[in-house]
Structures are given as C-alpha cells and as structure tokens.
ZAGU-983550 format. One record per atom (N, C-alpha, C): residue in one letter; x, y, z. Coordinates in steps of 0.1 Angstrom, whole numbers, padded with zeros to 4 digits, always signed. Layout:
residues N
AXYZ;...
***
This chain:
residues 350
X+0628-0122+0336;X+0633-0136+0333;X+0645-0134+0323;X+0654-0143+0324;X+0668-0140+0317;X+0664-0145+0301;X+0670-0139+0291;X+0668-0146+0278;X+0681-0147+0275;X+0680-0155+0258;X+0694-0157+0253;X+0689-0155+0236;X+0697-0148+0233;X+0699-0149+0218;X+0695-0166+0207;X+0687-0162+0198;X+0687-0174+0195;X+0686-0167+0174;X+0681-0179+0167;X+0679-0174+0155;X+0664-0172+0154;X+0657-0172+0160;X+0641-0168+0153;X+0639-0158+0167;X+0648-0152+0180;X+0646-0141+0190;X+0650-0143+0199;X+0644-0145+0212;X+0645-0147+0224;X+0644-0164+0228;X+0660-0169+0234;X+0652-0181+0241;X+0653-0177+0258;X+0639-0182+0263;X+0638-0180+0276;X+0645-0188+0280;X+0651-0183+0297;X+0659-0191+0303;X+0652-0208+0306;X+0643-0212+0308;X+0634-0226+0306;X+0636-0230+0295;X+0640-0224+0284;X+0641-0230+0269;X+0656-0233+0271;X+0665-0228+0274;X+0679-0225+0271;X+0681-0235+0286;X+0676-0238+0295;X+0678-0248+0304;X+0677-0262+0294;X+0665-0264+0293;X+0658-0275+0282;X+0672-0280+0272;X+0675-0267+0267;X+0690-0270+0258;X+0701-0275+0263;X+0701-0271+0280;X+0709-0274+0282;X+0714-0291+0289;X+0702-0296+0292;X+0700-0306+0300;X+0703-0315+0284;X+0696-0315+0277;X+0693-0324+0267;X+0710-0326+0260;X+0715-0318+0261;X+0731-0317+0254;X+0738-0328+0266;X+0736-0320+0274;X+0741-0328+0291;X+0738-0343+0293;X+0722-0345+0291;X+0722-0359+0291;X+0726-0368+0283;X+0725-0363+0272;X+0731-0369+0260;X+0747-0371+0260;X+0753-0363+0264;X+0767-0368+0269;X+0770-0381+0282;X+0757-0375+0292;X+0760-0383+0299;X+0758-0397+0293;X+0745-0400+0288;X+0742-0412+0287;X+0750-0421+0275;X+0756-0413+0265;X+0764-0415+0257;X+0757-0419+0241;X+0741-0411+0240;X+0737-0412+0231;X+0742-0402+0226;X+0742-0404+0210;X+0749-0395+0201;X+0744-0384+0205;X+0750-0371+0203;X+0742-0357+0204;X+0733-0354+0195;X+0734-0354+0181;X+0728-0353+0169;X+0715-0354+0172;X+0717-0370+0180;X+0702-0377+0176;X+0696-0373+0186;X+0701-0367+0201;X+0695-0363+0209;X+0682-0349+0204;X+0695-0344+0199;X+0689-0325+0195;X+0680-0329+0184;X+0683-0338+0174;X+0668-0337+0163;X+0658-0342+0172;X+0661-0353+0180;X+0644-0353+0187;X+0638-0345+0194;X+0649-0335+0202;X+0643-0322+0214;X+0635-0314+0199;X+0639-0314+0187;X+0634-0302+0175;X+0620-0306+0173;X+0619-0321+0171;X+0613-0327+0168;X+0597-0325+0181;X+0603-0331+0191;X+0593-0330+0203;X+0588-0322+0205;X+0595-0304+0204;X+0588-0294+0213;X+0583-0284+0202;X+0573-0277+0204;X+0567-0269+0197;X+0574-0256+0198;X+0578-0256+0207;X+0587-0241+0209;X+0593-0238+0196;X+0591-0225+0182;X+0594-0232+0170;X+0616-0222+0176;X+0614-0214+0184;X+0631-0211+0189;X+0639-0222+0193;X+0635-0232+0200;X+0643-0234+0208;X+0645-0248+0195;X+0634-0252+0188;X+0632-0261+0175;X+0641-0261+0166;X+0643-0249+0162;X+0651-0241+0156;X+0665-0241+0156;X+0670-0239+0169;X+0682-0238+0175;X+0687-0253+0174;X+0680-0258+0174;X+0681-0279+0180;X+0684-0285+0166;X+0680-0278+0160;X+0678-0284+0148;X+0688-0279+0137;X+0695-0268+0138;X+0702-0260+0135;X+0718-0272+0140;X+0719-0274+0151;X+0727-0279+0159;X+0729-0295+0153;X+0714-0298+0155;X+0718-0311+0150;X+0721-0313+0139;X+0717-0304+0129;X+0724-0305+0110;X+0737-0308+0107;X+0742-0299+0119;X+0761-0297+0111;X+0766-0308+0119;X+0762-0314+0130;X+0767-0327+0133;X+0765-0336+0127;X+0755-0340+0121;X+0747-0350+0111;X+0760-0351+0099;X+0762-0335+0095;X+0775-0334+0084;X+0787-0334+0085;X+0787-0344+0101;X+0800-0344+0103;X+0809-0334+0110;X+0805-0326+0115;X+0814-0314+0117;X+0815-0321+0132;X+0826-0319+0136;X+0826-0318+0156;X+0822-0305+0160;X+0822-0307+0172;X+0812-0299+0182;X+0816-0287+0182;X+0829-0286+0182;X+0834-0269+0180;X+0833-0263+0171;X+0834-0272+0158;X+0830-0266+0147;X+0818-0259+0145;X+0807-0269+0150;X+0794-0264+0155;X+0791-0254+0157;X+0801-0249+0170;X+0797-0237+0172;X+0800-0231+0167;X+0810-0228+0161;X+0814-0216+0152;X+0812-0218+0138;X+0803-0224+0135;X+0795-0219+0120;X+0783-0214+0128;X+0772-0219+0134;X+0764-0214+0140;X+0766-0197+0144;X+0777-0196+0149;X+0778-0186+0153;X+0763-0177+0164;X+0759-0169+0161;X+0749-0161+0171;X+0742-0171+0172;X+0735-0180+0162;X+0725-0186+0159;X+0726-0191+0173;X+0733-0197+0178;X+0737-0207+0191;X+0739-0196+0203;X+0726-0197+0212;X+0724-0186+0225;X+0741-0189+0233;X+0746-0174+0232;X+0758-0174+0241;X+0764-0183+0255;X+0751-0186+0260;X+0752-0194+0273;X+0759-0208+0269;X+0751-0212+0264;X+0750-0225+0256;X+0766-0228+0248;X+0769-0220+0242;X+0779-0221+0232;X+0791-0222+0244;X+0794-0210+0255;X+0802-0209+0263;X+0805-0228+0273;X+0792-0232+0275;X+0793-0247+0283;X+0797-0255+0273;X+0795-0253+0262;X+0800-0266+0256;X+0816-0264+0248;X+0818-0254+0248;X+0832-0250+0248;X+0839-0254+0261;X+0831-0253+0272;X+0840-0255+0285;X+0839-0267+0287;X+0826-0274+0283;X+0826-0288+0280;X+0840-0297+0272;X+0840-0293+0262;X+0854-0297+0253;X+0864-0299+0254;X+0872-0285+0261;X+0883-0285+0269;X+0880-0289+0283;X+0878-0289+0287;X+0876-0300+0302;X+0873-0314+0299;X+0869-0318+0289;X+0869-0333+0286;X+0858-0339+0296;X+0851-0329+0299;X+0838-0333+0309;X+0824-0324+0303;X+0819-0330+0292;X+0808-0322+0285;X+0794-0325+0299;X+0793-0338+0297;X+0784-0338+0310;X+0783-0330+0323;X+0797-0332+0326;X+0796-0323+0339;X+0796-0309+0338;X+0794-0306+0329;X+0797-0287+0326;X+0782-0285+0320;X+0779-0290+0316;X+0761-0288+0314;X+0757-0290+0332;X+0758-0304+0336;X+0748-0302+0351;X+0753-0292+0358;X+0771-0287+0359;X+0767-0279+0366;X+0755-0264+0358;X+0761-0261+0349;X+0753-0252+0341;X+0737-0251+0346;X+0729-0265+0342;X+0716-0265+0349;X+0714-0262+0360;X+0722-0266+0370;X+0720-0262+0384;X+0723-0245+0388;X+0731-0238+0380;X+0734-0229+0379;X+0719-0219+0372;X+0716-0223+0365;X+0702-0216+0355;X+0691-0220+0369;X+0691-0229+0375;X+0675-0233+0383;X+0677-0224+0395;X+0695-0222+0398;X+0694-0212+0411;X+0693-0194+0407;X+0698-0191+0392;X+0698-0181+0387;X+0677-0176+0384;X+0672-0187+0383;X+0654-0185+0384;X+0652-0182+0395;X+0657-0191+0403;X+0653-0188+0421;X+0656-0168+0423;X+0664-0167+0418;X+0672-0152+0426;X+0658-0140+0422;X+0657-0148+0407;X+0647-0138+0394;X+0636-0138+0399;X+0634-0154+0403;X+0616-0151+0409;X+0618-0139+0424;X+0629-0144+0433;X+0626-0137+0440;X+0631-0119+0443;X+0637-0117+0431;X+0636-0103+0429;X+0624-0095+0426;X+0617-0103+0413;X+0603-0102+0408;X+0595-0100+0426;X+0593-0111+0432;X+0580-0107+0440;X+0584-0100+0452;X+0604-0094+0452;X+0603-0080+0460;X+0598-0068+0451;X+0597-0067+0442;X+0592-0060+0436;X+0581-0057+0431;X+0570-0067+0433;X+0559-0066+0428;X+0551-0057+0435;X+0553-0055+0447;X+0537-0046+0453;X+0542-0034+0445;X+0552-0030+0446;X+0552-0017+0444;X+0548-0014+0430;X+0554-0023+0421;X+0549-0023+0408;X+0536-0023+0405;X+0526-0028+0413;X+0513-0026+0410;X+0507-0015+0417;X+0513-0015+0428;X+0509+0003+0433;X+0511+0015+0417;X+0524+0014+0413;X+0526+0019+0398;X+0512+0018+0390;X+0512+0009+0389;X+0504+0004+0377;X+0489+0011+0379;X+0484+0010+0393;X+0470+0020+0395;X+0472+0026+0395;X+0484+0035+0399;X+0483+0053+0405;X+0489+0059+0386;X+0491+0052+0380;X+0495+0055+0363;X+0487+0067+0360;X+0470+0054+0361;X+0462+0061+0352;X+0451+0069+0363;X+0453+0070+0374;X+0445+0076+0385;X+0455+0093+0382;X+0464+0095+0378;X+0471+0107+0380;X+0469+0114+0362;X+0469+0101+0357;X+0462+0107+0341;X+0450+0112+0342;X+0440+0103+0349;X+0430+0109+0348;X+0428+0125+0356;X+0439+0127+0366;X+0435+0140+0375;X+0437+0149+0369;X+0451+0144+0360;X+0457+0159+0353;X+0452+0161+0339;X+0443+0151+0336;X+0438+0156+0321;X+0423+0162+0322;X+0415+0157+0331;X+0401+0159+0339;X+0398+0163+0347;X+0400+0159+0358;X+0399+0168+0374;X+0406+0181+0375;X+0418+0180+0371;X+0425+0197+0378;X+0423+0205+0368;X+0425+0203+0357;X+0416+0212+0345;X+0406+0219+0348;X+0395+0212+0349;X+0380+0215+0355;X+0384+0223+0368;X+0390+0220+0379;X+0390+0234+0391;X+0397+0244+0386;X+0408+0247+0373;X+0416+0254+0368;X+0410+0263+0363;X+0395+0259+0353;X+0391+0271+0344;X+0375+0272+0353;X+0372+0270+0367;X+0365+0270+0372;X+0370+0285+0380;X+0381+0282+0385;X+0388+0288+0396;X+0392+0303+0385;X+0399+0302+0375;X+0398+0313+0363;X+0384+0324+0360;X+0376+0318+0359;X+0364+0325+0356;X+0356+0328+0368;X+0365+0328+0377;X+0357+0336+0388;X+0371+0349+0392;X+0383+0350+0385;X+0395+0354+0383;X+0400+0359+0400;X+0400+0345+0408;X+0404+0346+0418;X+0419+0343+0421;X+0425+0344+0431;X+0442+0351+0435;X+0443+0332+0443;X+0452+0324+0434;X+0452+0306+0439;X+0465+0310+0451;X+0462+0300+0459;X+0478+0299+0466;X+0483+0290+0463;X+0496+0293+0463;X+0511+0289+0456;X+0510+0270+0454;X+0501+0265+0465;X+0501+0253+0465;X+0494+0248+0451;X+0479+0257+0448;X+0472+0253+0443;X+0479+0253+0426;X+0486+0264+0425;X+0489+0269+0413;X+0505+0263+0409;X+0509+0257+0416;X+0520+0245+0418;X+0510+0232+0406;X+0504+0225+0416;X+0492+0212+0412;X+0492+0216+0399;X+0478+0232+0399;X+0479+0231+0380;X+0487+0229+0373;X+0496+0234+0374;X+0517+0237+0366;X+0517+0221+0362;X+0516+0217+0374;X+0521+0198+0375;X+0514+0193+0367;X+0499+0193+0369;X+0488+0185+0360;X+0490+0184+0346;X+0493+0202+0345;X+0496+0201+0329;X+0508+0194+0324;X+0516+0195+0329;X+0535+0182+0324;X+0532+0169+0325;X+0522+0164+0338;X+0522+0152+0346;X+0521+0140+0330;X+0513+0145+0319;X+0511+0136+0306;X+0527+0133+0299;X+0533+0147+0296;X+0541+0147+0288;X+0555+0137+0304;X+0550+0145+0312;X+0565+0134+0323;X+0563+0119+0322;X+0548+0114+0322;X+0547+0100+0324;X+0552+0093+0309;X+0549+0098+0300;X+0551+0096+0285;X+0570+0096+0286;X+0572+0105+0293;X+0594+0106+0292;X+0595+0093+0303;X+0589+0090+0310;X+0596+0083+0321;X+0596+0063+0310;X+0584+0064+0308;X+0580+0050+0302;X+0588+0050+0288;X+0592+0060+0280;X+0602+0060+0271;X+0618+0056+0280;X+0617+0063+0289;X+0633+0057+0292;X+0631+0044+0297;X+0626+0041+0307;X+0623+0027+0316;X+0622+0018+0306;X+0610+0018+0296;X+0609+0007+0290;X+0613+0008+0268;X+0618+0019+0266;X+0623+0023+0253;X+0640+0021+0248;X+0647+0030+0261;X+0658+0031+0260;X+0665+0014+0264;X+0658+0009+0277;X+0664-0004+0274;X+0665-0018+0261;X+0654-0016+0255;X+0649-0019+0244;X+0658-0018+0235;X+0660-0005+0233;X+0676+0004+0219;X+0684-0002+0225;X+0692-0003+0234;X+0704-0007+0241;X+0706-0027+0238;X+0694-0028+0239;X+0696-0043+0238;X+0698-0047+0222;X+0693-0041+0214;X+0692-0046+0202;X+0710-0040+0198;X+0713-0031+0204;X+0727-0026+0195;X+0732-0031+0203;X+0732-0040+0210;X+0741-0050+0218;X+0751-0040+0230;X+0743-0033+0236;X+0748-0027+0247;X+0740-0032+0260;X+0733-0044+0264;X+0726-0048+0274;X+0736-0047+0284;X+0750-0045+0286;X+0757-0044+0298;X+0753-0030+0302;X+0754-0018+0298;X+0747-0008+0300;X+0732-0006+0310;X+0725-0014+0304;X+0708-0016+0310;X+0717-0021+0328;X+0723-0033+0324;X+0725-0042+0338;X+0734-0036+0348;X+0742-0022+0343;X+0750-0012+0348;X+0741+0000+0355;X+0732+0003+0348;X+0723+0013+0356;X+0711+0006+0365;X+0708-0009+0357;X+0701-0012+0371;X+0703-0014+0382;X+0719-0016+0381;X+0726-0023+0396;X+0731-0009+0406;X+0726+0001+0396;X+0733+0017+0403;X+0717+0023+0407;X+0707+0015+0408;X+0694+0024+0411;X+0695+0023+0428;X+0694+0037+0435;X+0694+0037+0449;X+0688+0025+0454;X+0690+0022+0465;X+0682+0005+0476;X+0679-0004+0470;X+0671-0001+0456;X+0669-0011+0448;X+0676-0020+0440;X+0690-0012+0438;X+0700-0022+0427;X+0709-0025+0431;X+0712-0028+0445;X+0717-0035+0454;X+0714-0051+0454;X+0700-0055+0450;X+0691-0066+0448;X+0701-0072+0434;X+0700-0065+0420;X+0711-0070+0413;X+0726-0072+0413;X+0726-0062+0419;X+0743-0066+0424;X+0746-0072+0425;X+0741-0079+0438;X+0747-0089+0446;X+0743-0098+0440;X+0732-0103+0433;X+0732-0119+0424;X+0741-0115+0413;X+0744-0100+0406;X+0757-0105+0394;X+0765-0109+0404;X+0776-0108+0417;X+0783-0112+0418;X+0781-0127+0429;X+0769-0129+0428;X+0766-0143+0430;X+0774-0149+0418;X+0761-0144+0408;X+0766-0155+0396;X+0778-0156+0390;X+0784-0144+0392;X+0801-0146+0389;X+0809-0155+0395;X+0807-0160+0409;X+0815-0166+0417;X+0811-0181+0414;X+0797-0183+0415;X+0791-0199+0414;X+0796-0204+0399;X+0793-0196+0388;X+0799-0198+0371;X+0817-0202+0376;X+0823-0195+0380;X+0837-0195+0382;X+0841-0205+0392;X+0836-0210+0403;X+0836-0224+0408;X+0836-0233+0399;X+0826-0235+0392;X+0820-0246+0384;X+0838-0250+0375;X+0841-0232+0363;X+0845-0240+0355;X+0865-0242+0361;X+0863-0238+0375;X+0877-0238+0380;X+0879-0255+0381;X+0867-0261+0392;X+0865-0270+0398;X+0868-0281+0387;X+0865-0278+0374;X+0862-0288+0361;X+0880-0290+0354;X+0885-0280+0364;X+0903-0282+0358;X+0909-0274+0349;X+0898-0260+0345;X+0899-0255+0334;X+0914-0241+0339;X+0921-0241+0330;X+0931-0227+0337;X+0922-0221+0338;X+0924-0209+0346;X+0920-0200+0354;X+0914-0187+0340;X+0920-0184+0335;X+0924-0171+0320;X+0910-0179+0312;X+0912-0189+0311;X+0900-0195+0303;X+0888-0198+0314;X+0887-0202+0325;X+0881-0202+0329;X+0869-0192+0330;X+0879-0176+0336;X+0872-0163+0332;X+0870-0160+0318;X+0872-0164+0309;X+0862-0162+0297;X+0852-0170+0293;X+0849-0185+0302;X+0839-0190+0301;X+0829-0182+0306;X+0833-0178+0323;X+0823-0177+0329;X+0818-0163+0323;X+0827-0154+0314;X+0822-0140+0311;X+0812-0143+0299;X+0813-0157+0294;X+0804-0158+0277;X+0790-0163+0285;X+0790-0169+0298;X+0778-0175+0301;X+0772-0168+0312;X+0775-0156+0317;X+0769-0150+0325;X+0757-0143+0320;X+0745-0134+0325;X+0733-0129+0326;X+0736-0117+0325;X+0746-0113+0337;X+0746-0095+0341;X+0759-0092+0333;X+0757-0087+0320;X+0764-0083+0308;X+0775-0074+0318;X+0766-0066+0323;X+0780-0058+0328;X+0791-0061+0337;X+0790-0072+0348;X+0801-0082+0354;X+0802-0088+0346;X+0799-0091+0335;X+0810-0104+0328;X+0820-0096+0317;X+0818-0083+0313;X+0822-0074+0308;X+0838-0070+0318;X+0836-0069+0330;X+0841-0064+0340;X+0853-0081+0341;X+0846-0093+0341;X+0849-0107+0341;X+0862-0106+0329;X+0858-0100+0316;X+0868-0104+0303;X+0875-0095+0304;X+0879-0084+0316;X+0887-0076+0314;X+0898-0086+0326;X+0889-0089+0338;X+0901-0096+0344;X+0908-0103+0341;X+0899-0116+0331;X+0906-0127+0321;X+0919-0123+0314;X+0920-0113+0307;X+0934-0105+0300;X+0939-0104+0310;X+0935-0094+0324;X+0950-0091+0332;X+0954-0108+0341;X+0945-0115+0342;X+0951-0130+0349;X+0963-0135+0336;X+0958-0133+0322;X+0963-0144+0315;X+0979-0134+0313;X+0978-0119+0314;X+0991-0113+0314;X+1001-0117+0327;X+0993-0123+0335;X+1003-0127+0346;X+1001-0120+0357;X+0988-0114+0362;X+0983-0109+0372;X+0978-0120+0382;X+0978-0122+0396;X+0966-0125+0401;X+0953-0125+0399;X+0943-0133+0407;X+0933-0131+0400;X+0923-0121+0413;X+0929-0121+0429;X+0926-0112+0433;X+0928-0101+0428;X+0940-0097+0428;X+0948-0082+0421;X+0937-0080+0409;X+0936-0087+0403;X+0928-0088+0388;X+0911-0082+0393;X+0908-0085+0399;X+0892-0082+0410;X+0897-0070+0414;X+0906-0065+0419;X+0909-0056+0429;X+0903-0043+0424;X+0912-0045+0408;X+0918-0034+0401;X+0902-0027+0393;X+0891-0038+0393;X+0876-0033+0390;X+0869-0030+0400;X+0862-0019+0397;X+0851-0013+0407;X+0836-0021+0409;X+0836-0033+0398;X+0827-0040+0398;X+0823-0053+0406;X+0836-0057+0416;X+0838-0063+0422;X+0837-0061+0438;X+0826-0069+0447;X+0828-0063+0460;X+0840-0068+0463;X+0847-0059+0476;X+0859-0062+0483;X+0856-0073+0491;X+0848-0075+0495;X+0853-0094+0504;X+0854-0100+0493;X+0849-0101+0481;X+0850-0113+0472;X+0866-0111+0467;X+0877-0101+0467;X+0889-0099+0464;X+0894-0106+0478;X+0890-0101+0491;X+0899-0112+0501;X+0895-0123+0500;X+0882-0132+0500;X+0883-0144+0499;X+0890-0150+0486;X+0887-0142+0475;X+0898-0147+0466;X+0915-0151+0468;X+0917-0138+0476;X+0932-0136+0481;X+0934-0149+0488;X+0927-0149+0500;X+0925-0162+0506;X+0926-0173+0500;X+0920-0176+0490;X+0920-0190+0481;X+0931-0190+0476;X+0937-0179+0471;X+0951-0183+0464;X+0962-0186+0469;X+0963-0180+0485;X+0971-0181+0493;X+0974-0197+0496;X+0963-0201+0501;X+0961-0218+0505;X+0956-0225+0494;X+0956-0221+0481;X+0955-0236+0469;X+0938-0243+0470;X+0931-0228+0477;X+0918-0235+0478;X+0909-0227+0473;X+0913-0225+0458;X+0904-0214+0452;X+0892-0212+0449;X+0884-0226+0445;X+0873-0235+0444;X+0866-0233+0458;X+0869-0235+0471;X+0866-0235+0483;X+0864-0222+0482;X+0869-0211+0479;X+0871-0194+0484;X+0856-0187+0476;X+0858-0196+0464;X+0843-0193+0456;X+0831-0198+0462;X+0834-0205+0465;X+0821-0214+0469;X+0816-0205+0485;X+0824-0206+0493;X+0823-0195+0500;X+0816-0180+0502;X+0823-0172+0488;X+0818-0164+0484;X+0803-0166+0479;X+0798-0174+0470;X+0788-0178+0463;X+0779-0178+0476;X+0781-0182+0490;X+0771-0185+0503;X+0769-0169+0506;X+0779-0165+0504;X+0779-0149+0513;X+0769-0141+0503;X+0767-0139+0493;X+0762-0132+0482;X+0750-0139+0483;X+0742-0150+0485;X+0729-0157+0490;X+0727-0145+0499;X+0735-0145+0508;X+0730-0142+0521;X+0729-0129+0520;X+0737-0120+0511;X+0729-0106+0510;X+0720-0103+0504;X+0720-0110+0494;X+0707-0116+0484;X+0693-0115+0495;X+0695-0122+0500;X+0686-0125+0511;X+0682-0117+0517;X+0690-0108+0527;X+0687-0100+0537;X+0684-0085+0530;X+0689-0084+0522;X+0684-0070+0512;X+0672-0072+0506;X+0663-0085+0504;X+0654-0084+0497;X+0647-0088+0507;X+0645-0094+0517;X+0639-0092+0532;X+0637-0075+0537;X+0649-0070+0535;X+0648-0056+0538;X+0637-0048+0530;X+0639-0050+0517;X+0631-0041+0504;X+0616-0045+0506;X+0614-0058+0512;X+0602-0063+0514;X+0593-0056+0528;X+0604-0054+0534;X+0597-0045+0550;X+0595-0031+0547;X+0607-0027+0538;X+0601-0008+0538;X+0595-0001+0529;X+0597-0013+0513;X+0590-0003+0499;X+0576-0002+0507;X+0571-0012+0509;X+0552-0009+0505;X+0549-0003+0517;X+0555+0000+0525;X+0550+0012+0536;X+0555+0031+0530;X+0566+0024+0523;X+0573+0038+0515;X+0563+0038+0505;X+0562+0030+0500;X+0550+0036+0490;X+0540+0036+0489;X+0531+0031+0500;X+0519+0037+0502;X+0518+0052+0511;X+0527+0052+0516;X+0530+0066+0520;X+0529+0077+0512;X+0537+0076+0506;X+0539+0086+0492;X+0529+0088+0481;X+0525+0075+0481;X+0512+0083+0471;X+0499+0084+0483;X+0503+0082+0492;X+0488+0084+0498;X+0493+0101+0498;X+0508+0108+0501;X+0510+0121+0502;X+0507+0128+0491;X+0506+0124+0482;X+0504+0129+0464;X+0491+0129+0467;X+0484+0123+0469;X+0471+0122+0467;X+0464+0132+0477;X+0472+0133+0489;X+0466+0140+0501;X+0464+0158+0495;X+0479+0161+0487;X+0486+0176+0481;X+0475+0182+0475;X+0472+0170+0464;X+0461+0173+0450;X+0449+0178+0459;X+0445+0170+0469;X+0432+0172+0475;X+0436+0183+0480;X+0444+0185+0490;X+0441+0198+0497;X+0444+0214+0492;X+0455+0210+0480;X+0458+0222+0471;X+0448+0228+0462;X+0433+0221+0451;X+0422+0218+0451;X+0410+0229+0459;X+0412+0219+0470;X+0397+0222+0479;X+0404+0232+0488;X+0415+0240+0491;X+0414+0252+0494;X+0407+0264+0489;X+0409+0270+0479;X+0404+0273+0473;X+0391+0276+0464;X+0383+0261+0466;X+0371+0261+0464;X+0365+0263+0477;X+0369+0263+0491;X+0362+0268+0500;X+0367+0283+0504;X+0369+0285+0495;X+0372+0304+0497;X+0363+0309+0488;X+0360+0298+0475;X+0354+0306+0465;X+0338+0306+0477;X+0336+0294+0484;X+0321+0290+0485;X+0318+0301+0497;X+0332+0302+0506;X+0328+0319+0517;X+0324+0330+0513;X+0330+0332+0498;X+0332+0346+0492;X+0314+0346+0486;X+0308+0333+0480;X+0297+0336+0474;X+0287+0337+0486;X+0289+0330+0495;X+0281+0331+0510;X+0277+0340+0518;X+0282+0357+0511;X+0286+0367+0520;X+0274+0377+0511;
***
C-alpha cells in the first residue's frame, strides 16, 4: 500500500485520498478550506491524518494563503498533497486538480491490490516453507548427521552437500530477511526510497509488474496536470512531487530541467533509461500534432494493458514454479537423507 509522509508517520494512501477529496470538495463547493480541514481533524480518529488537517487548518485560520501553507508546513504536509495543491494554484483549478488526483490514487489502489494478489500464493508458499526448512536444518538433518557420524560411515556427495546447507540454511534465512525487509526500511528513513523502487522494478519477471504501473503512473499524473494548462517544465515537477515510484519521478525531475532548458519532452524521455521507448514515440507523436494530452492518455491505456497481461502471466506460471521447486527441495532433503540410512540398515542386516 502506497504511504505519504506526514507529522506523527505514515499516511496511508486511503488517508491521503480522504485529504485529498475533502480539500477538492471544499474548493468545489466553495466552502472555506479552513473550515472544511478543522472538521475532517475534528471527525476522524485517525490521530495522522487529524494531525495533518489540523495543522493545515491553523495557518489558514492565521490568515496565511494556501501556498504559504505549504511552505511553513513544510514535510509536515504528505508530498502528494502539497504537489496538487500547488498545481491547484497555478492552474486556477484547485478543484479540478484534486478530482483528478483522487481518481488517480483509486486507480493507483486498483494496480496495488492487484499486484498484491499476483503475488500472494507465492508469498504464502514462503511463509510455510520458512519455518518447515528451519525446522529441517536445526532438527531433522542434525539428528541423521550425528547419527550417520557415529557409525563413521563414507556419505555421498548429495548427502554431505544437505548437511553443509542445513547448517548455513539459519544464518542464510536470517541475511535474506535482513535485506528484503531491513535494508528497505534504512533506505526509506534516509530518504533514499527511489533506490527500494529501483531494485524492485529490476527483480527478474517480477519487476516488470512495477514498471509498468511506474510508467503508468507517470503518464496518467502528466495528462492530468498538462490537460489543467499547466507549462509543460512545471508540469513535470508536479507530476515528479506526486508520484509513488520515487525512482521514475526522480528520472521525471531530471526531464523537467532538460524540457525547461529547451529540450523536447520526447528527446527529454529518450535521453533516460527509465522510460519505455513507445512512451518516447507516442510522446513524439503528440508533439508532432499538438495532441500531447491525447498521446498520454494513450500511453496511460497501453501500460494498463501490460499491467495486465504481465500479471495474468505471473498468475499462470509462479504457483506452478513454485510448487515445483519446493516440492524439488523437499524431494533433495529426502532422498539425500534416506540414502544413506538404507545402506546403513543393509550393512546392519548382514
């Protein structure tokens, strides 16, 4: 689930939606903002998102305008949030830059749920085979190890492989869950999360699934704030402050400098490796014909659609790949094992 920076931790993306609608409606309807945000503080128990609302509503209360807002707030105000209402201001369309925004967060849940439940079987295949392999290699292979010892019998290469493994299998499961779930942890707090969203988008078959929704979400964010009238240079630093996948929007604020130097904004795509190449010709394409909004939008369908067909895919081959695989791990242990105990049981037989 995507989070945002707030002052008391994490706001979930459902919280930071919540923020964003309530700002949105409040423009639309043309009730003051203030009074909107002290009521959301007021209403919801969430004491973050309370927090944030509340925080918001103070310095308006004191008079400050909305940009001011944001920049005393500073962090305090989740980056998403701060970026639409900036784009809100200069566009002269605060309302419209929140709905699109919400609609943008409800389709960015859609992508999340459904990456989550391509990934789930396998993740719970993980999750039993954890402690079924702790248990072998701290209990089971031990016990045929100093069984098979005290009868000081000659193991084959298979068997004496397994023990080797048994014994590391603690200290490997212990390194792997340090990196997977430690190192991303460090990286987020020193503010390197583009990093985390850089190596997950580079994991073999699997981070193909992130990719293509960062560069979903790059193109749909970039429709929105083209479509709203915003130049182009600012446009790309909206969409780089409100994006998810740190590392395309990273990739996003480098283009923004070469557009606002006087580059294209295909050329400007071209020149990053974080960019698929159709999304540089249909860009090309949109600039060519003055239908750049059209070229995104476009794009935005194509990136669904690999979205799609890649996680269709992931869903036909993991859980056969991985019941495969550990049914082979499991097969190794056994037969590497009970070799050997049936040599020991011929040898006593005789």
């Amino acid at each position: 689930m995507a989070q945002f920076e707030s002052s008391n931790g994490k706001l979930r993306d459902d919280e930071a939606s919540t923020l964003a609608q309530t700002i949105g409606g409040a423009a639309a309807s043309r009730i003051p903002l203030e009074v909107s945000l002290a009521a959301l503080a007021e209403e919801r128990s969430d004491p973050r998102l309370a927090s944030t609302a509340r925080r918001l509503s103070t310095r308006l209360q004191q008079g400050a305008s909305i940009d001011e807002a944001i920049r005393d707030l500073g962090d305090h105000l989740p980056r998403p949030i701060a970026g639409v209402l900036k784009a809100g201001i200069e566009s002269g369309d605060l309302a419209g830059s929140f709905e699109r925004f919400s609609e943008q967060q409800l389709e960015a849940g859609r992508f999340n749920r459904r990456i989550r439940s391509t990934l789930a079987y396998p993740a719970i295949i993980l999750v039993i085979l954890v402690p079924i392999l702790l248990f072998l290699s701290i209990w089971v292979v031990p016990m045929f190890a100093d069984l098979y010892r005290d009868f000081n019998m000659d193991l084959p290469p298979m068997t004496e492989v397994i023990i080797e493994a048994a014994k590391q299998t603690p200290r490997l499961i212990l390194g792997i869950a340090i990196v997977v779930i430690g190192v991303p942890l460090v990286l987020r707090v020193i503010g390197a999360s583009w990093l985390v969203h850089r190596i997950r988008a580079a994991i073999p078959f699997l981070g193909r699934l992130w990719m293509w929704a960062g560069q979903r979400e790059f193109t749909s964010q970039l429709a929105s704030f083209v479509s709203l009238g915003l130049p182009l240079p600012t446009a790309l630093a909206h969409t780089s402050q409100v994006m998810n996948d740190r590392n395309v929007a990273r990739a996003c604020d480098r283009a923004s400098q070469r557009v606002e130097a006087g580059q294209s904004l295909s050329n400007s795509l071209a020149r990053s490796i974080h960019f698929d190449r159709s999304l540089v010709t249909l860009v090309h394409w949109g600039e060519k014909h003055g239908a750049l909004p059209e070229a995104l939008a476009v794009a935005t369908d194509l990136f669904d659609d690999h979205v799609e067909q890649h996680a269709s895919l992931v869903r036909r081959l993991l859980p056969p790949l991985t019941l495969v695989s550990v049914a082979s791990i499991m097969f190794c242990i056994l037969i590497g094992l009970m070799i050997p105990m049936v040599q020991l049981i011929e040898g006593l037989s005789r």
